[in-house]
C-alpha positions as CSV (number, residue, x, y, z in Angstrom):
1,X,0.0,0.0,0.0
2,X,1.5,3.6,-0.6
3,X,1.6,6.1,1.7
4,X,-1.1,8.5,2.6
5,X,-1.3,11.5,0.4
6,X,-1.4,14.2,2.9
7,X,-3.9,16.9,1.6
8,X,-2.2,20.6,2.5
9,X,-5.8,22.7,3.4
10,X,-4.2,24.6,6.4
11,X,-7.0,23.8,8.4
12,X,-6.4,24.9,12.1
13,X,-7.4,21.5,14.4
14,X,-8.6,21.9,18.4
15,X,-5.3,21.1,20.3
16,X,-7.1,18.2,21.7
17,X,-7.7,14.8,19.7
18,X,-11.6,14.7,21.0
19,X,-12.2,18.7,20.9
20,X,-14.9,19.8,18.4
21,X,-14.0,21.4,15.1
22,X,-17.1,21.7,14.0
23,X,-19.4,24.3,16.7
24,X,-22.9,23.3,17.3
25,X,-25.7,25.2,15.7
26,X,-28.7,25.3,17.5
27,X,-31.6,25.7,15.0
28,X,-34.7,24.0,17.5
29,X,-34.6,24.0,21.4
30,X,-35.1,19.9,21.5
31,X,-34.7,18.4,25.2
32,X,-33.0,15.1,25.1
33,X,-34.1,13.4,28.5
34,X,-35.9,10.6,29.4
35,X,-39.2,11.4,27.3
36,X,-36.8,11.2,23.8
37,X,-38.3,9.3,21.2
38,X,-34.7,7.0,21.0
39,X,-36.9,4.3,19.4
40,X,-39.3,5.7,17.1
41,X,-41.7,3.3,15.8
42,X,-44.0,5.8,14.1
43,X,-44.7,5.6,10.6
44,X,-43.4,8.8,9.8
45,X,-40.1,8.2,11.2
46,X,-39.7,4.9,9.3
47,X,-40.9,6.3,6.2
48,X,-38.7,9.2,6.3
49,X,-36.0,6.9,7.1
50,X,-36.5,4.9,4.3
51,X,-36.3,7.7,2.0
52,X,-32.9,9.0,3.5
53,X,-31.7,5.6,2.7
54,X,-32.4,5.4,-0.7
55,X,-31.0,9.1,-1.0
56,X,-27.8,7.7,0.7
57,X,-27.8,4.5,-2.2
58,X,-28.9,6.4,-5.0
59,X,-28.2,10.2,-5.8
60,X,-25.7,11.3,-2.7
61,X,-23.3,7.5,-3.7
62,X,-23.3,9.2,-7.4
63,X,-22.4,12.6,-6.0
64,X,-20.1,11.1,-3.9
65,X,-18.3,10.1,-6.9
66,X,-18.5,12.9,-8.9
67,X,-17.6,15.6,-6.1
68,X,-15.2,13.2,-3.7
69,X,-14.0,10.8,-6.2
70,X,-15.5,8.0,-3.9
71,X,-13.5,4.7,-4.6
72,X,-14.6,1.8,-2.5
73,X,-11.9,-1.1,-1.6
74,X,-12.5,-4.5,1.0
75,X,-16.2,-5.3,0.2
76,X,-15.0,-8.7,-0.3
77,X,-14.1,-9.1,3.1
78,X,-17.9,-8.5,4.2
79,X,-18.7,-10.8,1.4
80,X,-16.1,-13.4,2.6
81,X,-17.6,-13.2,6.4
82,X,-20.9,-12.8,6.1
83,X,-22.0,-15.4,8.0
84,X,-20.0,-13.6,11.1
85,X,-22.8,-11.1,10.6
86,X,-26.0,-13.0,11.2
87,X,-27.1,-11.4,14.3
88,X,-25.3,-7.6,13.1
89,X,-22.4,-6.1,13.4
90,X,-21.0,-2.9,14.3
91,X,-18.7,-0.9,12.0
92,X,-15.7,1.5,13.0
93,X,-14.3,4.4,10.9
94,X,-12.0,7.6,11.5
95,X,-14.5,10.5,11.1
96,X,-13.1,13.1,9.2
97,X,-15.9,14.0,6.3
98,X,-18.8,15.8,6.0
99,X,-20.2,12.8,4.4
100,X,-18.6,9.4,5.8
101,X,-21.6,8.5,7.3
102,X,-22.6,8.0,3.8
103,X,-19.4,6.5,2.8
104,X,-19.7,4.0,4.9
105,X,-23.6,3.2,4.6
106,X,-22.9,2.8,0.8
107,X,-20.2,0.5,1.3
108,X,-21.8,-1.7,3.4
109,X,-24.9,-1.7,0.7
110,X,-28.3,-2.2,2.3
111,X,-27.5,-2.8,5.6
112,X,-29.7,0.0,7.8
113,X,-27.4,1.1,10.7
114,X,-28.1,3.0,14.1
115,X,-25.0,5.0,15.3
116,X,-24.7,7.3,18.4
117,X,-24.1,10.5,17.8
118,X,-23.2,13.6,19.5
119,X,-26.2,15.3,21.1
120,X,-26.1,19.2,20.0
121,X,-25.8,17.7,16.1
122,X,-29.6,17.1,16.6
123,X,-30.3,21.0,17.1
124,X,-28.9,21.9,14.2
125,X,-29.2,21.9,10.0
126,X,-28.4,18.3,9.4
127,X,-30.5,17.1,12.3
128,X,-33.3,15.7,11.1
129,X,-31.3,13.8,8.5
130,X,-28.6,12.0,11.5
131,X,-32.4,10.8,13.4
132,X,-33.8,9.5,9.9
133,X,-30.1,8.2,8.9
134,X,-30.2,6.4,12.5
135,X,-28.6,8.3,14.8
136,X,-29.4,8.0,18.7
137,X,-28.2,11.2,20.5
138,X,-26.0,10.5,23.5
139,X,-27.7,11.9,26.7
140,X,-26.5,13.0,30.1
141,X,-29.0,12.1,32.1
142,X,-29.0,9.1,33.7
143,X,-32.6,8.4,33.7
144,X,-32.3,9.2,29.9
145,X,-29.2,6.4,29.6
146,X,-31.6,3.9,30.2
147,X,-33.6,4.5,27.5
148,X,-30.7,5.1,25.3
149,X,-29.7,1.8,26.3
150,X,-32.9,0.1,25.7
151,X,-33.3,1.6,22.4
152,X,-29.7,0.0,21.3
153,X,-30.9,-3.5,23.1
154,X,-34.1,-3.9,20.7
155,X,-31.7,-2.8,17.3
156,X,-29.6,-5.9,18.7
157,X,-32.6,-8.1,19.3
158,X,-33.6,-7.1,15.7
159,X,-30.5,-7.9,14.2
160,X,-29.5,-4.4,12.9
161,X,-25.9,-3.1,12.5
162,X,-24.5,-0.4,14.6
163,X,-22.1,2.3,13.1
164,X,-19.6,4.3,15.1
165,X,-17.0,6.6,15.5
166,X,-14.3,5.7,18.0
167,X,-12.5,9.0,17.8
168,X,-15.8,10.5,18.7
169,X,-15.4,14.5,16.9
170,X,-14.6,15.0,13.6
171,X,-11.5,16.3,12.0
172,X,-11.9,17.3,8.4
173,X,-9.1,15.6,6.2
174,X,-7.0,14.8,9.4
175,X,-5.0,12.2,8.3
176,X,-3.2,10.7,11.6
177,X,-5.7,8.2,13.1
178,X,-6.4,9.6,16.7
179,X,-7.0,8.2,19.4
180,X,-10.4,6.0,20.0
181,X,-13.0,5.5,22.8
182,X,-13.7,2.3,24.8
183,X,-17.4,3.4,25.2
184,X,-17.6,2.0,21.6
185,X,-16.1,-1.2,22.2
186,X,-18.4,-1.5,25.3
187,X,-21.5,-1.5,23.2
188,X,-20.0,-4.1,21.2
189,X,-18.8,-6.2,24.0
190,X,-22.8,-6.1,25.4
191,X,-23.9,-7.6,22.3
192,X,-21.3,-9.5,21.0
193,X,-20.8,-8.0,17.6
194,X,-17.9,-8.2,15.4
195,X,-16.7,-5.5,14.3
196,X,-15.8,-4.0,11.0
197,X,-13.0,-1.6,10.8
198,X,-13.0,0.9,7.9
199,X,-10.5,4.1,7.1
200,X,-10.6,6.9,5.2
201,X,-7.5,7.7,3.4
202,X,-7.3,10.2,0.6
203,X,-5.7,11.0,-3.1
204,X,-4.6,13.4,-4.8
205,X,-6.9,15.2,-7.3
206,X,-6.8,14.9,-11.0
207,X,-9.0,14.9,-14.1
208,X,-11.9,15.1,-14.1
209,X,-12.3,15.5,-11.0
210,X,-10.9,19.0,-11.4
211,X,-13.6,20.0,-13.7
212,X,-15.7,20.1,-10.5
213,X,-13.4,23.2,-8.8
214,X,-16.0,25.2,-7.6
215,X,-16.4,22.2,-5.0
216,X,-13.3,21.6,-4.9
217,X,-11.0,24.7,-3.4
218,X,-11.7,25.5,-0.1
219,X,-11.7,29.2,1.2
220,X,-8.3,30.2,0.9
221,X,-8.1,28.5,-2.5
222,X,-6.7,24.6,-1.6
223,X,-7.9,21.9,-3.5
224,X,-9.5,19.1,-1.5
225,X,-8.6,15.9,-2.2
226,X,-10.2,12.6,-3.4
227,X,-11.5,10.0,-0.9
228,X,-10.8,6.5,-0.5
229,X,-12.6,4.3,2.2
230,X,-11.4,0.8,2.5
231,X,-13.1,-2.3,4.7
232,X,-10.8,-4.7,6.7
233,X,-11.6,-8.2,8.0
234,X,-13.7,-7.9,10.8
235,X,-12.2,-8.6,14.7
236,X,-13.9,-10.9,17.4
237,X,-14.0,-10.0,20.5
238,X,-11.6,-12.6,22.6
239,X,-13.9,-14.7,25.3
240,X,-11.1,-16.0,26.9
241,X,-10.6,-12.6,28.5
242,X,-13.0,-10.9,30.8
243,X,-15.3,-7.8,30.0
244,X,-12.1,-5.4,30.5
245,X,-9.5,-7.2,28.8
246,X,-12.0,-7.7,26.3
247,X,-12.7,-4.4,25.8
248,X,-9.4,-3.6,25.8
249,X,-7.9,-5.5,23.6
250,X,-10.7,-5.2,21.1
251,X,-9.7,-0.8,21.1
252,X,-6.3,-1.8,20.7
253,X,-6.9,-4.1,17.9
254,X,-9.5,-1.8,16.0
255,X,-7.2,1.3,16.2
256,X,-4.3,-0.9,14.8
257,X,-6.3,-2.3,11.8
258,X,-7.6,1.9,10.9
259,X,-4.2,2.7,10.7
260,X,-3.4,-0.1,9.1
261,X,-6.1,0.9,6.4
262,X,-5.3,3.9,5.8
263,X,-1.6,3.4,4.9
264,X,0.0,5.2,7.7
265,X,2.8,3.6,9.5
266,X,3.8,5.9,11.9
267,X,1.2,7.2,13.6
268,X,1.6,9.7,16.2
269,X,-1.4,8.7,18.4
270,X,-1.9,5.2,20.4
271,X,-5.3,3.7,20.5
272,X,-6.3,4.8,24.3
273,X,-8.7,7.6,24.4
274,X,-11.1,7.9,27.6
């Protein structure tokens, strides 16, 4: 594999691997406590939701191509395991786009996923379309937990695949893998899912891509670069170990396999985050 093309944006990152880049907007006042719908049966959710994901599989994969230059690798390994994934799975990725929710949906084809998700995204522009896409905002309340909680258990008990991102914030075109959280890999560990590790790596931009440079240059006139987003061979959690080590050894392993995907050998963070 080569080496990560390292796009030059001179975007300015938070000091700290978890601190938000991107500042909430609050558009709505919307309380997430315990009376959150986190499982929405209604017909209006699922219907909407079913229309996000056939946006997601239809016109946004297409732009995806023509504005990113998406390029899919490792599907075989999903097709190669896919008895692993009976009763779900949960994918991992670096989150560093916009759009890699959608990069990664699309890659996994028609697999439905519920991720969690950041709470203040919900009270802003693209909130409606993270609850319709599946995401399950993280509360503080503990009451509220519960319910989160619940909401996760009856995915599980329906067999539905979980998404997350173990760096937790995102860093737009951040190429260094940071660190990840074991909250992830404690979801996992609860329902015994395998999971997926996936990494977004990028390339440099050429024809005809370029004939696209109105969405390509940012502000001060850099050109963004192409994205790749490859799919590893999934990793099993190790029952001879208990719930920690598990755990553990599980963030370790994901981490390694991320920046093994993404072609970069000398990563400057290690795979413990909080």
């Amino acid at each position: 594999m080569k080496a990560p093309y390292i796009p030059e944006l001179d975007i300015k990152y938070p000091e700290q691997p978890d601190g938000h880049m991107v500042e909430a907007v609050e558009l709505r006042n919307l309380v997430i406590d315990e009376n959150y719908p986190f499982l929405d049966k209604s017909f209006r959710y699922k219907f909407l939701r079913f229309l996000v994901y056939l946006g997601i599989n239809t016109a946004a994969y297409w732009l995806s191509v023509l504005l990113f230059g998406l390029k899919i690798e490792g599907r075989k390994n999903l097709r190669k395991h896919k008895k692993l994934f009976k009763d779900g799975a949960m994918t991992v990725c670096n989150h560093v786009h916009r759009w890699d929710f959608i990069f990664v949906a699309r890659a996994v084809r028609y697999h439905g996923m519920y991720f969690p998700a950041w709470k203040e995204h919900f009270k802003g522009p693209d909130g409606g379309k993270i609850i319709h896409a599946g995401g399950i905002p993280v509360p503080d309340d503990i009451r509220a937990i519960k319910n989160f909680n619940r909401a996760f258990d009856e995915f599980h008990k329906k067999k539905k695949w979980m998404h997350a991102y173990p760096e937790s914030t995102r860093f737009d075109y951040f190429v260094p893998i940071r660190p990840f959280k074991k909250g992830v890999f404690s979801m996992a560990h609860r329902y015994s899912l395998p999971i997926i590790p996936a990494a977004i790596s990028y390339r440099k931009p050429h024809f005809p891509y370029t004939l696209f440079s109105k969405y390509r240059v940012n502000k001060d006139g850099h050109v963004f670069p192409l994205v790749t987003l490859r799919l590893g061979e999934p990793i099993l959690f190790d029952e001879t170990l208990d719930r920690k080590a598990a755990i553990a050894k599980m963030q370790k392993e994901s981490h390694e396999a991320v920046v093994r995907l993404a072609g970069i050998t000398d990563n400057p963070y290690s795979a413990e985050g909080d």
